[in-house]
C-alpha positions in Angstrom: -26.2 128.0 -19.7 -24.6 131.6 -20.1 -23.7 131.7 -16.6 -20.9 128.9 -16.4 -18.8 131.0 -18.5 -18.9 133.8 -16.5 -18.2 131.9 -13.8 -15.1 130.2 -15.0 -13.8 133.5 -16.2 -14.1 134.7 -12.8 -12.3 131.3 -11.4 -9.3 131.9 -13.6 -9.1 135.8 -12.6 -9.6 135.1 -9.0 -6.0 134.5 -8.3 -4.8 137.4 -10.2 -6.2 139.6 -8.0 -4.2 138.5 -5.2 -0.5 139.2 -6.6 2.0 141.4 -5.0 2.8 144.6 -5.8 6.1 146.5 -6.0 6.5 149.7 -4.2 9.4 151.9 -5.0 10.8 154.7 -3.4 13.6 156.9 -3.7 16.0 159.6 -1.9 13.8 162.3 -0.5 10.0 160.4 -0.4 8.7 158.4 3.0 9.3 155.2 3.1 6.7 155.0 6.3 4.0 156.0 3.7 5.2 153.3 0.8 4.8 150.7 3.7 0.9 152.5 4.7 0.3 151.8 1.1 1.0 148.0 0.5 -1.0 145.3 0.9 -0.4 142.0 2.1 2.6 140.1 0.4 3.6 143.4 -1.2 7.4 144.4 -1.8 8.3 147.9 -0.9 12.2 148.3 -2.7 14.1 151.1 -1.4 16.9 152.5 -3.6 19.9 153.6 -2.3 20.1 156.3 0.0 19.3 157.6 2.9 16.3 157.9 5.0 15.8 159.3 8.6 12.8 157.4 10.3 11.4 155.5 12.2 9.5 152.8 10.6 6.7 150.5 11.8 5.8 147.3 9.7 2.2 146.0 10.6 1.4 143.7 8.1 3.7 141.1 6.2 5.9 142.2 3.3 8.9 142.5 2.2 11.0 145.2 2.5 14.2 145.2 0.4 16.7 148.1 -0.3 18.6 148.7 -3.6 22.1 148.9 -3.1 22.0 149.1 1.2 20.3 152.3 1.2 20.5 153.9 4.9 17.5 154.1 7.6 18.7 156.5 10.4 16.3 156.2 13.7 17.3 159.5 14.4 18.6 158.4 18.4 15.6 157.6 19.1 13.3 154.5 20.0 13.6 151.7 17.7 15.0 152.2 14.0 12.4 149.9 12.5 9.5 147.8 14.3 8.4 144.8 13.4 4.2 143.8 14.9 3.0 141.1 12.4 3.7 137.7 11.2 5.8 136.9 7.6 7.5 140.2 7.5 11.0 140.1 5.3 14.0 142.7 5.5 16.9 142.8 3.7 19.7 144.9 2.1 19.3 147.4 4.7 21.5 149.8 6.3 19.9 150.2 9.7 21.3 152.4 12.7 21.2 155.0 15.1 18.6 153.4 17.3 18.1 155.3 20.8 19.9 154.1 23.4 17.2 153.5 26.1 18.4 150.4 28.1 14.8 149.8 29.7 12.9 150.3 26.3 15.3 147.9 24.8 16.2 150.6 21.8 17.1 148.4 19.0 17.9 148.4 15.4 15.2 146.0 14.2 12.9 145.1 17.3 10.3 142.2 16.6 8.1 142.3 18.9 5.8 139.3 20.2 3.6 137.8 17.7 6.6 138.5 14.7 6.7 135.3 13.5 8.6 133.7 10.5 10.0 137.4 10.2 13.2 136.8 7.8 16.6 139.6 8.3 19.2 139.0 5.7 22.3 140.8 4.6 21.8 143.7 6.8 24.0 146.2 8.2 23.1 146.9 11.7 25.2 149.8 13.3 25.3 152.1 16.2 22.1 150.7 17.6 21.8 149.9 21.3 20.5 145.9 20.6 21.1 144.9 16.7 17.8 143.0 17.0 15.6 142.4 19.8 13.7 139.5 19.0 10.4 138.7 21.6 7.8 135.9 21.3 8.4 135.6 17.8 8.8 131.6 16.8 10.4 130.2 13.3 12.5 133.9 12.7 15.5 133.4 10.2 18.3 136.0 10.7 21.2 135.1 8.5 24.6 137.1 7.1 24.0 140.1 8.9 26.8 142.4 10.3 26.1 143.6 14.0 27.6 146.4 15.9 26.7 148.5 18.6 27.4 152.1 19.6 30.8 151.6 20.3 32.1 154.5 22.2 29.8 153.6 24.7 31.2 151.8 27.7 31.0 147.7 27.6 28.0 147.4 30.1 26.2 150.2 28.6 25.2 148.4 25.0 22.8 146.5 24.1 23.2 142.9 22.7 23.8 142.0 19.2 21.1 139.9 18.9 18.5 139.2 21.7 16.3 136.0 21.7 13.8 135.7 24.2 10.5 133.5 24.7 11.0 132.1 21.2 11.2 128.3 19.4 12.3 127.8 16.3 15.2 130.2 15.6 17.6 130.1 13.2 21.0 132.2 13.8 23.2 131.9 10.4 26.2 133.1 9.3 26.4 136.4 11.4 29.1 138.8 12.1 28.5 140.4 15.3 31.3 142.6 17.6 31.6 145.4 19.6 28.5 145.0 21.7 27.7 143.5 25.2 26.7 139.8 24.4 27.0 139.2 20.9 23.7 136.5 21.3 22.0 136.1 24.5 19.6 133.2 24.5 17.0 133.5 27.2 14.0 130.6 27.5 14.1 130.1 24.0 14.1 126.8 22.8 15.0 124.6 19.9 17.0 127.3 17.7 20.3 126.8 15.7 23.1 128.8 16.0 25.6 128.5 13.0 28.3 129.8 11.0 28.5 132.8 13.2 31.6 135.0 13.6 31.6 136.5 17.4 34.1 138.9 18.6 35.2 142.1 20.8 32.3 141.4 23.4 31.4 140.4 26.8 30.0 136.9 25.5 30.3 135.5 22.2 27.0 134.0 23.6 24.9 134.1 26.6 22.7 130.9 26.9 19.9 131.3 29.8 17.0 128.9 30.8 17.1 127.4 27.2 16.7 123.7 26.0 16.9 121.9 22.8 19.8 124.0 20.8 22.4 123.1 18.9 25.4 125.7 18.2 27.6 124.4 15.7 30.8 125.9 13.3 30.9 129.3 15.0 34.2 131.2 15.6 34.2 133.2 19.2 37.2 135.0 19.5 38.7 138.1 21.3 35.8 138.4 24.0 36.0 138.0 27.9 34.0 134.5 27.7 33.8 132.8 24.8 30.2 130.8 25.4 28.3 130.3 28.3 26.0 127.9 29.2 24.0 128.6 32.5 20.8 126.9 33.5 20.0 124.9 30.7 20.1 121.5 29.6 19.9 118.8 25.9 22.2 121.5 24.1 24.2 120.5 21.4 27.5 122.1 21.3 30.1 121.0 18.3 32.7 121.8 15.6 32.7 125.5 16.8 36.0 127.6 17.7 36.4 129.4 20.6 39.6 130.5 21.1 41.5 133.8 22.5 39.3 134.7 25.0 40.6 136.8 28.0 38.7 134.7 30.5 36.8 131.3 29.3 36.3 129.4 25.8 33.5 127.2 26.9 31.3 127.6 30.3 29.6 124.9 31.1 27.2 126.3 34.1 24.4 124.1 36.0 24.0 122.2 32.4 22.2 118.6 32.3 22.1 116.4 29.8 23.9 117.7 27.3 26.5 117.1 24.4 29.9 118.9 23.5 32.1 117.4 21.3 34.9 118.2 18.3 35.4 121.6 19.6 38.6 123.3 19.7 39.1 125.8 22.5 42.5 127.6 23.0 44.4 130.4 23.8 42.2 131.4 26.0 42.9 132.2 30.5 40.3 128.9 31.3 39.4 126.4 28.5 36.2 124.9 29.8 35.1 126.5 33.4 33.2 123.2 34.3 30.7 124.1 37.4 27.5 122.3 39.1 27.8 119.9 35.8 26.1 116.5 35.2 25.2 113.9 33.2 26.9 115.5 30.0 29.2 113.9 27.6 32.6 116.0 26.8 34.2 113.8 23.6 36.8 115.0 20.8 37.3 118.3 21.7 41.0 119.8 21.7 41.7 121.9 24.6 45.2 123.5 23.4 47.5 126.3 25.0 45.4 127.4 27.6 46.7 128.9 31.3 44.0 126.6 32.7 42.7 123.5 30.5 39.8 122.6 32.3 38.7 124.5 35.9 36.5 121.9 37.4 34.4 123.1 40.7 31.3 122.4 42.2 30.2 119.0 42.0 30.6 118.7 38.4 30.4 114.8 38.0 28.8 111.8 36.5 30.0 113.0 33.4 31.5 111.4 30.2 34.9 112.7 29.3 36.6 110.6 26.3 38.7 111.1 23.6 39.7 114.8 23.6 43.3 116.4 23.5 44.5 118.2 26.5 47.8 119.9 24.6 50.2 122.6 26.3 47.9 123.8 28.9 49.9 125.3 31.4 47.7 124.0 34.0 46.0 120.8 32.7 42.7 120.8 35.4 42.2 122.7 38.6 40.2 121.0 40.4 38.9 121.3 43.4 36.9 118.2 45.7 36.6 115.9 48.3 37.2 113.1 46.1 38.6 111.8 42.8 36.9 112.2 39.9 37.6 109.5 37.1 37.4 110.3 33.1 38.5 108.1 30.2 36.9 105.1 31.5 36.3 104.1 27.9 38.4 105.8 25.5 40.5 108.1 27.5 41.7 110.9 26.7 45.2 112.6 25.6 47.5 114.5 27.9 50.8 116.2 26.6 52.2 116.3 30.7 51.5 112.5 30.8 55.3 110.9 31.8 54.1 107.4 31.8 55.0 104.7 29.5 53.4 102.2 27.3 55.3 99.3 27.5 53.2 97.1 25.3 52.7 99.2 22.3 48.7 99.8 22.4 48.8 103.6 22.3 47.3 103.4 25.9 49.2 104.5 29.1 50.1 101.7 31.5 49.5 103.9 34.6 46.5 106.0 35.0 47.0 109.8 34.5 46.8 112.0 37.8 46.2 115.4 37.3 47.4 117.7 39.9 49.4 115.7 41.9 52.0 116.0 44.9 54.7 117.3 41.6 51.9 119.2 39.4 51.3 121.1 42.5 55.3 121.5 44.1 55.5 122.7 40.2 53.2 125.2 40.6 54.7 127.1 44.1 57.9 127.1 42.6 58.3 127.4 38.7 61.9 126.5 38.8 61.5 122.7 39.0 60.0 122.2 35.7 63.3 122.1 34.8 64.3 119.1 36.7 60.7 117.2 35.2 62.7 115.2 33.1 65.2 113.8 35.6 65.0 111.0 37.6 64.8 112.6 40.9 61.8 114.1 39.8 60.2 110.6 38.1 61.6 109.2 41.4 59.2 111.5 43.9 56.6 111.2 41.9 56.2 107.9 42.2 57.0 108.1 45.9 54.1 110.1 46.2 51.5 107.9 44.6 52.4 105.6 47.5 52.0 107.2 50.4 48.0 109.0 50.3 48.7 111.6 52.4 51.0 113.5 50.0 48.2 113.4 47.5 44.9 115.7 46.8 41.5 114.6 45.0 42.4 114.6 41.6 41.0 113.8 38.0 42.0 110.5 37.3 42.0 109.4 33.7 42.3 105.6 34.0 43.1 104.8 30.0 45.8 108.0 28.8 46.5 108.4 25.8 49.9 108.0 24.3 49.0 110.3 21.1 46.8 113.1 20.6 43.8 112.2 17.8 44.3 115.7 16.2 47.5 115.6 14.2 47.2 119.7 13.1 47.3 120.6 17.0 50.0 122.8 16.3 48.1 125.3 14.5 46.5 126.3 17.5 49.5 127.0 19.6 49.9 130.9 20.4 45.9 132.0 20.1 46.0 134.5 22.7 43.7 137.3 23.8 46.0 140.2 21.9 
């Protein structure tokens, strides 16, 4: 039977004749025509230098630079263009995109149908959007650094990264700064956001019309709102930083269902801007040294609030209603302006904790009397005004204070403030 060896020779060749190839180029050769050469699963390895095009990738392989060689777009369209599943970039220099608002200029721009694509330890720079990403599902985009064209004015970049119409993300370990939102998150679903470093923006992030995320260990810092939440519901939110932000740490804005706990937000003008809110759970987060702990508005209720630290807020909650709103029903929660007592040693208050009431707010018109808060005249017409209603306001009530906060370090976030 002659033919069977043929035949087996021919099954043991077969898969050699799909193995990728390497594709090098150097300084002063096309890296457009490297890429028009490759096949499928092919590497194209760029050495370092630097390269003015504009590239289009339309079938998957991997393109990795040598050294973060440099791909100049020239100011114009998109740097680099991604159309195909499976496609891989990293080590890249990538920058001067155009700066096209309505074409969405970006550094890297995956368009729909990218899927899987993979962008790793990048340099994205003076592009309007980092990296636009569009109907592309399961995309990795990990320890990149992001930057926009920066003597542009605020309103007039592009995003650092843009998600949008996408499941599966996964946002890790970026740097991103000096753009408009660092991450806006429109109708996509199910991604992770963490170990990201978000700074000098508008946002640090910019959820919209997105379910089933979790954002966790991210630093947001030195922006006018920290993160934003609007019109979404089932996030995740925990163990992330948001701190020194002109305006807000935390938004939570028509949000459902959702979860945001072990946070720390300080320094910033609002902690956690709370509005048309329900059915979430706020536990162990430590709202420290903000003008504004918690601004409340809007018929943010049913809500759990339990165990978090409300620490050197100048104003604990503003709040704003036409009738009490009760946290700590459980747990409770810890406030550093609570002047009750605990007579029986159980670490819980014995009378509930008011927030703005008939003193919190004679405080606020005049300054001066927190000077007296310790003296019993003051203790004295406090109490005098818990007993006649009509020298009292709606109010967060926190049935169960706490007498200690649960975070021991708290200190460490004192003095975070927008610079």
């Amino acid at each position: 039977m002659p033919r069977l060896p043929l035949l087996l020779v021919a099954a043991l060749l077969w898969p050699l004749t799909g193995l990728a190839v390497e594709h090098r180029v150097s300084p002063g050769q096309s890296i457009q025509a490297a890429i028009d050469r490759a096949a499928t699963g092919d590497t194209v390895i760029i050495a370092r230098g630097r390269y003015q095009e504009n590239l289009r990738i339309e079938k998957p392989l991997t393109l990795r630079g040598e050294q973060r060689p440099t791909i100049s777009g020239g100011l114009q369209g998109d740097t680099l263009r991604v159309t195909v599943p499976d496609v891989i970039i990293e080590g890249l220099i990538v920058t001067d995109s155009g700066s096209d608002l309505g074409k969405q200029n970006a550094g890297i721009y995956l368009q729909p149908g990218a899927h899987r694509a993979v962008v790793r330890d990048c340099i994205l720079a003076y592009n309007l959007f980092g990296l636009w990403i569009e109907g592309s599902d399961d995309v990795l985009i990990e320890r990149n650094n992001i930057t926009s064209k920066r003597d542009f004015a605020s309103s007039q970049r592009g995003n650092g990264i843009q998600l949008y119409n996408t499941k599966g993300a996964r946002i890790f370990d970026n740097e991103i700064s000096f753009v408009r939102d660092a991450l806006y998150v429109d109708v996509s679903h199910h991604a992770v956001f963490r170990g990201n470093r978000l700074h000098h923006s508008r946002y640090g992030t910019h959820y919209m019309n997105s379910y089933y995320n979790l954002w966790e260990d991210n630093d947001v810092y030195f922006n006018r709102g920290g993160l934003a939440l609007m019109e979404v519901r089932n996030q995740t939110v925990r163990n992330n930083r948001a701190w020194g932000n002109s305006d807000h740490g935390i938004m939570l804005r028509t949000i459902q269902d959702s979860v945001v706990e072990n946070n720390v937000v300080a320094g910033n003008e609002r902690g956690f801007f709370i509005y048309d809110a329900e059915y979430n759970t706020l536990r162990g987060n430590r709202v420290i040294d903000n003008t504004v702990g918690v601004h409340l508005w809007a018929g943010s209720t049913r809500n759990i609030v339990e165990s978090n630290d409300f620490i050197a807020n100048r104003e604990p909650v503003k709040y704003v209603a036409s009738r009490d709103e009760v946290w700590g029903k459980k747990t409770g929660n810890h406030w550093s302006n609570y002047v009750g007592w605990d007579r029986n040693g159980d670490g819980t208050g014995d009378v509930p904790y008011e927030a703005n009431d008939f003193v919190d707010r004679l405080s606020w018109r005049h300054p001066m009397v927190k000077l007296l808060m310790a003296s019993p005249a003051i203790q004295t017409l406090r109490l005098v005004a818990r007993q006649f209603p009509l020298l009292r306001a709606p109010s967060v009530i926190d049935a169960n204070p706490q007498m200690r906060p649960s975070d021991p370090n708290w200190r460490e976030w004192l003095g975070k403030h927008y610079p």
